[in-house]
mmCIF file of the N, C-alpha and C atoms, coordinates in Angstrom:
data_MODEL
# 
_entry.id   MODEL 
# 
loop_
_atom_site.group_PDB 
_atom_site.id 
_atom_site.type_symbol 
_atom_site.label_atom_id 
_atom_site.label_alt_id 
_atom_site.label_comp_id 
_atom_site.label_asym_id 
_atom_site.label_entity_id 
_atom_site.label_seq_id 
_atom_site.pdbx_PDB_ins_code 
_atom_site.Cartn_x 
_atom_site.Cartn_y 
_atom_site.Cartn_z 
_atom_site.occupancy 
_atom_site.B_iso_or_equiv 
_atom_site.pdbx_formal_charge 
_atom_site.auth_seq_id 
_atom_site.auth_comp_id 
_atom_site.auth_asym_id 
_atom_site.auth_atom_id 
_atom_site.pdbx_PDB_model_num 
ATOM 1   N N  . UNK A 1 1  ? 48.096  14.705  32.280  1.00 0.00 ? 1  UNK A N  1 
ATOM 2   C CA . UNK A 1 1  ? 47.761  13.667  33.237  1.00 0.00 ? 1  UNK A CA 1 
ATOM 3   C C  . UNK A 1 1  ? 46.929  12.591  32.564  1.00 0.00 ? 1  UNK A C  1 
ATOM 4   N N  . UNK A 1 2  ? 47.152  11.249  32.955  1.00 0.00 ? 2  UNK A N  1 
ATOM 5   C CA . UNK A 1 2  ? 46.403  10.402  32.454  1.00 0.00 ? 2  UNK A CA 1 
ATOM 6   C C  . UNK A 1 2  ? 45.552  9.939   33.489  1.00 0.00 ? 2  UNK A C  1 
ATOM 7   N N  . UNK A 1 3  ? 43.977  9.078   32.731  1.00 0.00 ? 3  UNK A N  1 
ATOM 8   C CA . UNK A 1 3  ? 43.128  9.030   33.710  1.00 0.00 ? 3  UNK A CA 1 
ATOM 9   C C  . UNK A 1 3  ? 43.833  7.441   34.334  1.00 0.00 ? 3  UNK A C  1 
ATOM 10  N N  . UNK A 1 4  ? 43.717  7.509   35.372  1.00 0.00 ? 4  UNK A N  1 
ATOM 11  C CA . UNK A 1 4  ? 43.984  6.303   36.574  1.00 0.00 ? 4  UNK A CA 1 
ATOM 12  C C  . UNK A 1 4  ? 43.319  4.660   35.851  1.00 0.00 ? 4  UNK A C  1 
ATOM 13  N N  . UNK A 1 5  ? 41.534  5.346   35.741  1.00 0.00 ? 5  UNK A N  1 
ATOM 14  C CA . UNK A 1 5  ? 41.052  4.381   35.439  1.00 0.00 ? 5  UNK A CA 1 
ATOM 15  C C  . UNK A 1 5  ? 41.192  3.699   34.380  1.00 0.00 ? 5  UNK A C  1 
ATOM 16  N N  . UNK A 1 6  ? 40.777  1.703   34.186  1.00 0.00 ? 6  UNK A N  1 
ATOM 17  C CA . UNK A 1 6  ? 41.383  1.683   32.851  1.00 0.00 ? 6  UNK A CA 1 
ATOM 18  C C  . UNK A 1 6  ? 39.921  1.974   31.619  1.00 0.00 ? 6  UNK A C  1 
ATOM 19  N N  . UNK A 1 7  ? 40.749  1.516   30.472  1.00 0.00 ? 7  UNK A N  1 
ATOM 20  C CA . UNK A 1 7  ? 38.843  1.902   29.477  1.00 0.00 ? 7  UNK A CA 1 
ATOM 21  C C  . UNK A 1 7  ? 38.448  0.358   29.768  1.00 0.00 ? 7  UNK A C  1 
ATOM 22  N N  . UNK A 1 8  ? 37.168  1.042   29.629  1.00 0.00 ? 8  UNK A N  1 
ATOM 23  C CA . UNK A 1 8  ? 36.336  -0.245  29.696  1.00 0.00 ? 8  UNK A CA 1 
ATOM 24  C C  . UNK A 1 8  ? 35.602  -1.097  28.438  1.00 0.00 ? 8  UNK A C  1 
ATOM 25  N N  . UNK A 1 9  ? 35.694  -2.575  27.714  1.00 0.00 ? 9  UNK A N  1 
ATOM 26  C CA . UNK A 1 9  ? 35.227  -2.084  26.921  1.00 0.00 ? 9  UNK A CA 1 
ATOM 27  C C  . UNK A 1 9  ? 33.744  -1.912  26.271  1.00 0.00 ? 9  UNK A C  1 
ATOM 28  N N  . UNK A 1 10 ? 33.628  -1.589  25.018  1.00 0.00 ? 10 UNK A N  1 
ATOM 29  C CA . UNK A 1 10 ? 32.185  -1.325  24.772  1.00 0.00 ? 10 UNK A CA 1 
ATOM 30  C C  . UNK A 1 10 ? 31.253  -2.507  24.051  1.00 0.00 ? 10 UNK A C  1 
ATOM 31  N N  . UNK A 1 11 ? 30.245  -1.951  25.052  1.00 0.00 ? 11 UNK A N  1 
ATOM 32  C CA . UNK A 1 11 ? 29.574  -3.606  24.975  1.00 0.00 ? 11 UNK A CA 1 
ATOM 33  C C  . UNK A 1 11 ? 28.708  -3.608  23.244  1.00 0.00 ? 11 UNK A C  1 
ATOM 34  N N  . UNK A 1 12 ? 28.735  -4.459  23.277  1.00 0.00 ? 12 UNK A N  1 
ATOM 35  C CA . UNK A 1 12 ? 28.546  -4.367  21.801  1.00 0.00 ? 12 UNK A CA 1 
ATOM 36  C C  . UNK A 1 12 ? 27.001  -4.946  21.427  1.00 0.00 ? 12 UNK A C  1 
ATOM 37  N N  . UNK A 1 13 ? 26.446  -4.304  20.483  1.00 0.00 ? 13 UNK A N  1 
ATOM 38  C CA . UNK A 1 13 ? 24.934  -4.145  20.536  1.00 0.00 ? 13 UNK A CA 1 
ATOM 39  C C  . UNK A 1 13 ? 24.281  -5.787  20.259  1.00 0.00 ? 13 UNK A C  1 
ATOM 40  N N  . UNK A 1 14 ? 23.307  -5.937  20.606  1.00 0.00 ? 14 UNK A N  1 
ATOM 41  C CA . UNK A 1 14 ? 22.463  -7.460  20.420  1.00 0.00 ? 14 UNK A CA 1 
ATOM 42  C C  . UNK A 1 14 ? 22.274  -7.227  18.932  1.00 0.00 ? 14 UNK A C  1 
ATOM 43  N N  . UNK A 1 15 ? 23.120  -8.570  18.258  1.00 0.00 ? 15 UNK A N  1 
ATOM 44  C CA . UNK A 1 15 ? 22.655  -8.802  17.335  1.00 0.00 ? 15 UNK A CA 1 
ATOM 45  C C  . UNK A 1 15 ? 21.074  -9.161  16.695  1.00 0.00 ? 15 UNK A C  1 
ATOM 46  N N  . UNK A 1 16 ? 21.143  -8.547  15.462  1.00 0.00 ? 16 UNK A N  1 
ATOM 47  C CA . UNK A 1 16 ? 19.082  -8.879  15.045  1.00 0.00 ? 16 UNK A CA 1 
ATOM 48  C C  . UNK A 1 16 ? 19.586  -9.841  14.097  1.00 0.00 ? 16 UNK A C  1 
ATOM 49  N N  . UNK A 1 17 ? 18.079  -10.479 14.210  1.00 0.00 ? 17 UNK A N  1 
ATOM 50  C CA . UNK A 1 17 ? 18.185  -11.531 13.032  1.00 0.00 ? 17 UNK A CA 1 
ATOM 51  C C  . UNK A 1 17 ? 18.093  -10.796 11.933  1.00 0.00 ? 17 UNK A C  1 
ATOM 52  N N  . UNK A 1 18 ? 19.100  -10.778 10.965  1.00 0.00 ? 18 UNK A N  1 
ATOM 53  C CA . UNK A 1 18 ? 19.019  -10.063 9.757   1.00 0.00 ? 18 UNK A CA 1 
ATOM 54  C C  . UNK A 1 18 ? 18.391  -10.407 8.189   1.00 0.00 ? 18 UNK A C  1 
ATOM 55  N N  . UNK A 1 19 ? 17.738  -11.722 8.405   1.00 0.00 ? 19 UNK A N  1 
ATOM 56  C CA . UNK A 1 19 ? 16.385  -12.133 8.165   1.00 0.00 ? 19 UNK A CA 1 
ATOM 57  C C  . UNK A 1 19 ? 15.238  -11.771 8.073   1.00 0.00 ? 19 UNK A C  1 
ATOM 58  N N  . UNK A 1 20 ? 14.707  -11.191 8.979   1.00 0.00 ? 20 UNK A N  1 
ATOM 59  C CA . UNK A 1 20 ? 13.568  -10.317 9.706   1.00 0.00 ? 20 UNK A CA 1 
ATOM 60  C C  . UNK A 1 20 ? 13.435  -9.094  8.480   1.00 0.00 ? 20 UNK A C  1 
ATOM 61  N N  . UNK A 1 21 ? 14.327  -8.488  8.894   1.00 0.00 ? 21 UNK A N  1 
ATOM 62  C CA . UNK A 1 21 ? 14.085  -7.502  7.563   1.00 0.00 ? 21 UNK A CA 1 
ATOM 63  C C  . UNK A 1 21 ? 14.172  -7.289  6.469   1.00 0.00 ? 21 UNK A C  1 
ATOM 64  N N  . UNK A 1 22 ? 14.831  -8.729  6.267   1.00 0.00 ? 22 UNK A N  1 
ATOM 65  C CA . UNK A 1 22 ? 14.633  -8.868  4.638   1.00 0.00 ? 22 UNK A CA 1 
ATOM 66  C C  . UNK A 1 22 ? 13.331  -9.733  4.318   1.00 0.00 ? 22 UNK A C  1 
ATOM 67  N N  . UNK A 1 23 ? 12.978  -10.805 4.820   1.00 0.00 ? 23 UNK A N  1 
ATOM 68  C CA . UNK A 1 23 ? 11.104  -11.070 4.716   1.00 0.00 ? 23 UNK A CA 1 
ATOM 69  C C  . UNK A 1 23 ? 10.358  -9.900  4.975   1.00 0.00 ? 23 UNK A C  1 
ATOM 70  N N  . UNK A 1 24 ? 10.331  -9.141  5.787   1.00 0.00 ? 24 UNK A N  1 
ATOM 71  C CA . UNK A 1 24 ? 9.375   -8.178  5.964   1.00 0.00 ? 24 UNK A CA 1 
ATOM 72  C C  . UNK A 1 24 ? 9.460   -7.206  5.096   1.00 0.00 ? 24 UNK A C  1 
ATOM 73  N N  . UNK A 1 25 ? 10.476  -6.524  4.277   1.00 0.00 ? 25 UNK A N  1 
ATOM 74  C CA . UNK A 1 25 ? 11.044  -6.172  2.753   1.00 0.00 ? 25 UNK A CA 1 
ATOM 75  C C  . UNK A 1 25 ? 10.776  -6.853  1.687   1.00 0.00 ? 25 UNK A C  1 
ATOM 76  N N  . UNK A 1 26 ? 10.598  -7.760  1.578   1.00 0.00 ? 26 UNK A N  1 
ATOM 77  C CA . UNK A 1 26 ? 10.286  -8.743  0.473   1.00 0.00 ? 26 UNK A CA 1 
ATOM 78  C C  . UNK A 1 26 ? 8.566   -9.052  0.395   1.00 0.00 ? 26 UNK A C  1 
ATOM 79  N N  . UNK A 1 27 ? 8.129   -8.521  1.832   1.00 0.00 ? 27 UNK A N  1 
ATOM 80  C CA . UNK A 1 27 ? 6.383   -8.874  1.816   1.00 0.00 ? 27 UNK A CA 1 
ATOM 81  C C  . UNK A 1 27 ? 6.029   -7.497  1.424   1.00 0.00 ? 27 UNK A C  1 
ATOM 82  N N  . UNK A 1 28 ? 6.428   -6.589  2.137   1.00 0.00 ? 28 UNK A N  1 
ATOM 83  C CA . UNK A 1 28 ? 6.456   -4.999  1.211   1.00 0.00 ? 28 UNK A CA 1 
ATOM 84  C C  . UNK A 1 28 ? 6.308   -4.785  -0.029  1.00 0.00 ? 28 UNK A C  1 
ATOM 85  N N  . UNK A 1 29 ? 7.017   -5.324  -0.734  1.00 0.00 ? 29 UNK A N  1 
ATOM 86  C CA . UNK A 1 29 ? 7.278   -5.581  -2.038  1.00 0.00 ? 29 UNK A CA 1 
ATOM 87  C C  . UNK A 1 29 ? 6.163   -5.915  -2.282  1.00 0.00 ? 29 UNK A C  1 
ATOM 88  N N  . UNK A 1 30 ? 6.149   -7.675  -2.287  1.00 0.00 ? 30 UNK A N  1 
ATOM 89  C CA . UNK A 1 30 ? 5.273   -7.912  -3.182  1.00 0.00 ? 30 UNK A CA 1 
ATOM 90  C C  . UNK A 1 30 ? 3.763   -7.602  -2.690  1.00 0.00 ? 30 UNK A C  1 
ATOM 91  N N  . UNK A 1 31 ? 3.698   -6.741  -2.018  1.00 0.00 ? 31 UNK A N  1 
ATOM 92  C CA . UNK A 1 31 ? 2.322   -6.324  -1.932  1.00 0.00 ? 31 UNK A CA 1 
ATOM 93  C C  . UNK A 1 31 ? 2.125   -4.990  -2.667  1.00 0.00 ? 31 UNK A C  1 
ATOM 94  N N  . UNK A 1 32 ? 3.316   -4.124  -2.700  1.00 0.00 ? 32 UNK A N  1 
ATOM 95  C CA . UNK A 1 32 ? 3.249   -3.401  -3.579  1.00 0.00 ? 32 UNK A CA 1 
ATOM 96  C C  . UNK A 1 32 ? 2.622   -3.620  -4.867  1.00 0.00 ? 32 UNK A C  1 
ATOM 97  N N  . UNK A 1 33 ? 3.743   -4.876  -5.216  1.00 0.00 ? 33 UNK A N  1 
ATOM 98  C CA . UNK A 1 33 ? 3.892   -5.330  -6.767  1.00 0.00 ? 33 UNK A CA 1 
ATOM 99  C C  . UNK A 1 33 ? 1.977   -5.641  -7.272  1.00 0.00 ? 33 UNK A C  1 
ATOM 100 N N  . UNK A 1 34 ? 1.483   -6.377  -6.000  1.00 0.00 ? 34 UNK A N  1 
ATOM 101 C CA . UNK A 1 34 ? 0.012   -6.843  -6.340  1.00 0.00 ? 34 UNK A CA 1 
ATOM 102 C C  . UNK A 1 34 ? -1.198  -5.696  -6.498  1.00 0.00 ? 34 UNK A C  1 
ATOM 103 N N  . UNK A 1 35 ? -0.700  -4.614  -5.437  1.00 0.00 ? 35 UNK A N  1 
ATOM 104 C CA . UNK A 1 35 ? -1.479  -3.733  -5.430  1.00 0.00 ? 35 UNK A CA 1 
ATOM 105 C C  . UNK A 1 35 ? -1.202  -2.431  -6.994  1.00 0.00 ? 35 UNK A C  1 
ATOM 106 N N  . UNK A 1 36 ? 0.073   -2.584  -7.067  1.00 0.00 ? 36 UNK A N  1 
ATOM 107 C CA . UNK A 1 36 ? 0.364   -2.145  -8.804  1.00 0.00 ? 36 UNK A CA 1 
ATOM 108 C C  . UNK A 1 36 ? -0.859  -2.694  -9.732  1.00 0.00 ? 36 UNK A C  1 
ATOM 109 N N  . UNK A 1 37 ? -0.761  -3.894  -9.614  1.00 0.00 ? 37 UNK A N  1 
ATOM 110 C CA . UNK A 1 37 ? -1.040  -4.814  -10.814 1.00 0.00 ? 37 UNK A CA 1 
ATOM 111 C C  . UNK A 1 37 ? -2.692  -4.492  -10.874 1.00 0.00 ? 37 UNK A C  1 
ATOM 112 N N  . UNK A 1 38 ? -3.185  -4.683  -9.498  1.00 0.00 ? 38 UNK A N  1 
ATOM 113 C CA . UNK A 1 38 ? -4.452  -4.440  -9.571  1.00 0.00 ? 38 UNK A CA 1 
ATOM 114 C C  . UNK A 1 38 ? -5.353  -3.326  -9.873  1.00 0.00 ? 38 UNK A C  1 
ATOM 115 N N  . UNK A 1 39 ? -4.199  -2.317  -10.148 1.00 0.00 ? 39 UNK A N  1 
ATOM 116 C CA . UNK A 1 39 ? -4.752  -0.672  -9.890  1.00 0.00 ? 39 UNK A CA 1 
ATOM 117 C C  . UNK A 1 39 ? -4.326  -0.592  -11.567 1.00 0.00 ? 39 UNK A C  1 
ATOM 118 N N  . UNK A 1 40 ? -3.372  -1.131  -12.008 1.00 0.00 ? 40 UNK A N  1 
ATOM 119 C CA . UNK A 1 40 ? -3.207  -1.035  -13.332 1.00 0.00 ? 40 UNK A CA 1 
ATOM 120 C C  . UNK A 1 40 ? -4.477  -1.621  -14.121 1.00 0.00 ? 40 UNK A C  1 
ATOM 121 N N  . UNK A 1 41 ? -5.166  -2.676  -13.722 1.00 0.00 ? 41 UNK A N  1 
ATOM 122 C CA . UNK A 1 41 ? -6.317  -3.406  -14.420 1.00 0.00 ? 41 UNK A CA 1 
ATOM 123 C C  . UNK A 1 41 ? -7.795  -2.960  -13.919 1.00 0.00 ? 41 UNK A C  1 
ATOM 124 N N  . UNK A 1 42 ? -7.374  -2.094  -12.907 1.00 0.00 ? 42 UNK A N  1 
ATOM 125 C CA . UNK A 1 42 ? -8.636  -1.318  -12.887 1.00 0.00 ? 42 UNK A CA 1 
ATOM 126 C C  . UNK A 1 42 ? -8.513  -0.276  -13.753 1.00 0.00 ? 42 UNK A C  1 
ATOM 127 N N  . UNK A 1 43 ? -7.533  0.574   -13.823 1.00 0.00 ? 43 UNK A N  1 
ATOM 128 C CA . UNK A 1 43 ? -7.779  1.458   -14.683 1.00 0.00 ? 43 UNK A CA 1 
ATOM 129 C C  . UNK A 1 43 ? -7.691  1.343   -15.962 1.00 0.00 ? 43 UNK A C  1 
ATOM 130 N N  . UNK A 1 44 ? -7.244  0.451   -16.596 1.00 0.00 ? 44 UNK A N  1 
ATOM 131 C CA . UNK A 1 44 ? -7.728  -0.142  -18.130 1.00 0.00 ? 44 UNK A CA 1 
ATOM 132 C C  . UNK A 1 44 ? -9.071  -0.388  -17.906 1.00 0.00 ? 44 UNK A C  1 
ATOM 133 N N  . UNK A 1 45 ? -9.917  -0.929  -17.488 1.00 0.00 ? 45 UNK A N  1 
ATOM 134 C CA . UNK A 1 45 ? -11.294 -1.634  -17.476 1.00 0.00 ? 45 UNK A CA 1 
ATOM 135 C C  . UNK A 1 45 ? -11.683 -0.266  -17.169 1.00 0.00 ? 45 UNK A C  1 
ATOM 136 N N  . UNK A 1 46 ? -11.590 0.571   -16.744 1.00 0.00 ? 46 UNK A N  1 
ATOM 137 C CA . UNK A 1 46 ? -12.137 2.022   -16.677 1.00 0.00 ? 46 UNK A CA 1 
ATOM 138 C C  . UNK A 1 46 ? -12.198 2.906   -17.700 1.00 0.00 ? 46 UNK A C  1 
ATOM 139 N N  . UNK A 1 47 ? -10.898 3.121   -18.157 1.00 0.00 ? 47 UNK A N  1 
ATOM 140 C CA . UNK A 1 47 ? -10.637 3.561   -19.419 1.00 0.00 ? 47 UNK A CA 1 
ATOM 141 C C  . UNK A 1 47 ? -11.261 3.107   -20.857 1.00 0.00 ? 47 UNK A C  1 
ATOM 142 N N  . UNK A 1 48 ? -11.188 1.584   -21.307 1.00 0.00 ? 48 UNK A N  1 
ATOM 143 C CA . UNK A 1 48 ? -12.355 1.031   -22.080 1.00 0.00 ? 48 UNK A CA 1 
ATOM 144 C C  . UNK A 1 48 ? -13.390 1.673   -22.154 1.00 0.00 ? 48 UNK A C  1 
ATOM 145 N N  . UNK A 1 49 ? -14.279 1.339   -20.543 1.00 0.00 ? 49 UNK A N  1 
ATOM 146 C CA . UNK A 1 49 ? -15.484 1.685   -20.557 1.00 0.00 ? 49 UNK A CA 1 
ATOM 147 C C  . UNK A 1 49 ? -15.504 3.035   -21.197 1.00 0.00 ? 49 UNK A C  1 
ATOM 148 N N  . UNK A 1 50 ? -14.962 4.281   -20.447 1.00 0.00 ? 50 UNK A N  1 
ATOM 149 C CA . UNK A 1 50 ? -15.021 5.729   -20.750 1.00 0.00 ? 50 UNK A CA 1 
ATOM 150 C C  . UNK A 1 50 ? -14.851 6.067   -22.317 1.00 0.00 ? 50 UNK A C  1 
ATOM 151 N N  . UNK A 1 51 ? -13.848 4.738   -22.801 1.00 0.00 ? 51 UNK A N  1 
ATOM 152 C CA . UNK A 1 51 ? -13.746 5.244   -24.341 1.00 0.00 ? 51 UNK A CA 1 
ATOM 153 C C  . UNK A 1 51 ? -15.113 4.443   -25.178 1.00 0.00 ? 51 UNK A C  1 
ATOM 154 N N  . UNK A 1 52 ? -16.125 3.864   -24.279 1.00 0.00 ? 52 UNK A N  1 
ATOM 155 C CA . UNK A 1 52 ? -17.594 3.072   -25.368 1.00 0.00 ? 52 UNK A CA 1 
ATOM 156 C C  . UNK A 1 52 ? -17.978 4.179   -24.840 1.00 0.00 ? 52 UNK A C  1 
ATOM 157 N N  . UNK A 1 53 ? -18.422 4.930   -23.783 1.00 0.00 ? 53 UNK A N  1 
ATOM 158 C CA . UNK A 1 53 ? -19.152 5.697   -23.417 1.00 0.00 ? 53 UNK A CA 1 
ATOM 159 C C  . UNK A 1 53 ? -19.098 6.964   -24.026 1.00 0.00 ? 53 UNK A C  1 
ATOM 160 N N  . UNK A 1 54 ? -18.114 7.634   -24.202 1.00 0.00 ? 54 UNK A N  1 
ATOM 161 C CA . UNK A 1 54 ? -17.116 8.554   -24.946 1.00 0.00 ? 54 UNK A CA 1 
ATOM 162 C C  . UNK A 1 54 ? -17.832 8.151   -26.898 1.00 0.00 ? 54 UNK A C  1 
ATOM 163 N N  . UNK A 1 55 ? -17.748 7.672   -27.310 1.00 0.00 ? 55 UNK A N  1 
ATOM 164 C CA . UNK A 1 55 ? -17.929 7.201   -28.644 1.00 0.00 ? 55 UNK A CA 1 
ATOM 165 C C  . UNK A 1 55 ? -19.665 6.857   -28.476 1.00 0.00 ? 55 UNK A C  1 
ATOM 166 N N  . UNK A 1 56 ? -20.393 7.166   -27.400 1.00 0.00 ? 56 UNK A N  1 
ATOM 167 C CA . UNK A 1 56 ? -21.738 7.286   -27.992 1.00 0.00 ? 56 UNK A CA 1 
ATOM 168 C C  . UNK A 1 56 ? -22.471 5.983   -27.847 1.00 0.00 ? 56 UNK A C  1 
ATOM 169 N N  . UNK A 1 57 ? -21.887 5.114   -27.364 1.00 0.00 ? 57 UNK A N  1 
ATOM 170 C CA . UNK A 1 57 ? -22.550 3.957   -27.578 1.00 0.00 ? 57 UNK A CA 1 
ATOM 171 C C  . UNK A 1 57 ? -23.189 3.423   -25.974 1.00 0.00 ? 57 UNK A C  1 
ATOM 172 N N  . UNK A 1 58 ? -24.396 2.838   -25.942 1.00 0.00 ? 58 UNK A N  1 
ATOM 173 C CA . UNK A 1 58 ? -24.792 2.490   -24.387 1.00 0.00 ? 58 UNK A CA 1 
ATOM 174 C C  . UNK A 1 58 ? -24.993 1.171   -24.230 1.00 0.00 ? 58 UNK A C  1 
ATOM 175 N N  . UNK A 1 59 ? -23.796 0.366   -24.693 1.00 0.00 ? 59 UNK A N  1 
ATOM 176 C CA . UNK A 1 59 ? -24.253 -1.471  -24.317 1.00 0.00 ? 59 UNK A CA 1 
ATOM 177 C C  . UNK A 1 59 ? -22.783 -1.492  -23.903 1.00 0.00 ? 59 UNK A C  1 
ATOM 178 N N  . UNK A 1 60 ? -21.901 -0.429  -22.781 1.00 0.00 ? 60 UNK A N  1 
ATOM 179 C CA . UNK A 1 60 ? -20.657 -0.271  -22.479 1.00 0.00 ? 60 UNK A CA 1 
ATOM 180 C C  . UNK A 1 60 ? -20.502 -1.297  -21.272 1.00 0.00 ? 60 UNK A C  1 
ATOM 181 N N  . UNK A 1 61 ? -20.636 -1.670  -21.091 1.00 0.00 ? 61 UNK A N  1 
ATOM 182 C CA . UNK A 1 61 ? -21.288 -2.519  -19.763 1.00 0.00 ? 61 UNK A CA 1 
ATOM 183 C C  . UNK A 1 61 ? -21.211 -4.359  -20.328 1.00 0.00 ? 61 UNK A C  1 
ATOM 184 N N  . UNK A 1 62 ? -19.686 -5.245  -19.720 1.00 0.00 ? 62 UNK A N  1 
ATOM 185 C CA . UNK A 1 62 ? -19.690 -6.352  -20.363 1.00 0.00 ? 62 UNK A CA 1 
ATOM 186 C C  . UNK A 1 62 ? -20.321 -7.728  -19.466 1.00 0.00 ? 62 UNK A C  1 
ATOM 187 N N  . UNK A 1 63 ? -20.950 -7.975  -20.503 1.00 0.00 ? 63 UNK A N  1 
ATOM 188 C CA . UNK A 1 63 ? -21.878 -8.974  -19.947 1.00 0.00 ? 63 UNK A CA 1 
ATOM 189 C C  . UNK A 1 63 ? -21.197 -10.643 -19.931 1.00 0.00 ? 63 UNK A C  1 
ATOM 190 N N  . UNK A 1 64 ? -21.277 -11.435 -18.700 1.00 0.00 ? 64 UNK A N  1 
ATOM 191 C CA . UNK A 1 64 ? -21.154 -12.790 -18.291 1.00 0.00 ? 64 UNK A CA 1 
ATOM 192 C C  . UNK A 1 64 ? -21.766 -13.226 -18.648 1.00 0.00 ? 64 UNK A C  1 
ATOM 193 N N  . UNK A 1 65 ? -21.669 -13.778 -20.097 1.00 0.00 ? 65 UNK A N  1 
ATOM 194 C CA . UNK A 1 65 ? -22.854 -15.056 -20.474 1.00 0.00 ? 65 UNK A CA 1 
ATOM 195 C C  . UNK A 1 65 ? -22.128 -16.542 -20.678 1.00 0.00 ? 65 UNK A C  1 
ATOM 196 N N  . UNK A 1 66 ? -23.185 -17.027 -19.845 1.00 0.00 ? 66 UNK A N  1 
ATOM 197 C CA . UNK A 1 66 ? -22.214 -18.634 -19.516 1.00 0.00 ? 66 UNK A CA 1 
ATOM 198 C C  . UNK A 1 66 ? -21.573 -19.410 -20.881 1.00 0.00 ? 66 UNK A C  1 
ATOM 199 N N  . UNK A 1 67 ? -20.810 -20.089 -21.683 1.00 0.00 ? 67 UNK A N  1 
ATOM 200 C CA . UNK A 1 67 ? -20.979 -20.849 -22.625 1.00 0.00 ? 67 UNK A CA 1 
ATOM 201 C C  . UNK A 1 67 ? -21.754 -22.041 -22.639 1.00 0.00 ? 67 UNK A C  1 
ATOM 202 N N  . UNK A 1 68 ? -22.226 -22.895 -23.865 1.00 0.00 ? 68 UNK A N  1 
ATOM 203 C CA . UNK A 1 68 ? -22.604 -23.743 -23.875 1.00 0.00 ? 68 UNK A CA 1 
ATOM 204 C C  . UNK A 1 68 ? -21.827 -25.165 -24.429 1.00 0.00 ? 68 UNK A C  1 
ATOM 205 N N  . UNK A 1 69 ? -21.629 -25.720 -23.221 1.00 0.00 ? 69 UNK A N  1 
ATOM 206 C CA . UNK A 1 69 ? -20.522 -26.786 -23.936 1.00 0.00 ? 69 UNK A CA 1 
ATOM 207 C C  . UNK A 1 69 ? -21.038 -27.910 -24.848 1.00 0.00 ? 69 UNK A C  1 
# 
């Protein structure tokens, strides 16, 4: 037996701006990328230190002295 009724058809989903998730993917990123970068240059500047400190020496600690132009 077939059904009487006819098919109906299927409504088809609301398009997204498919934009949206590629900026919000791309800000992901590069916050990743910054937060990499920054964690990489902390831990060099850490490591330095540990290797003056490590080797005995106590003026490990770099000092800002202005130039004189």
């Amino acid at each position: 037996m077939s059904d009487p009724r006819p098919a109906l058809p299927k409504p088809e989903p609301p398009e997204h701006d498919s934009r949206r998730g590629a900026l919000i993917g791309l800000v992901v990123i590069a916050l990743l990328v910054i937060a990499g970068y920054w964690l990489v240059n902390s831990l060099r500047e850490e490591g330095q230190r540990e290797d003056c400190m490590a080797s005995g020496r106590t003026n490990c600690v770099p000092l800002d002295i202005p130039r004189k132009n």
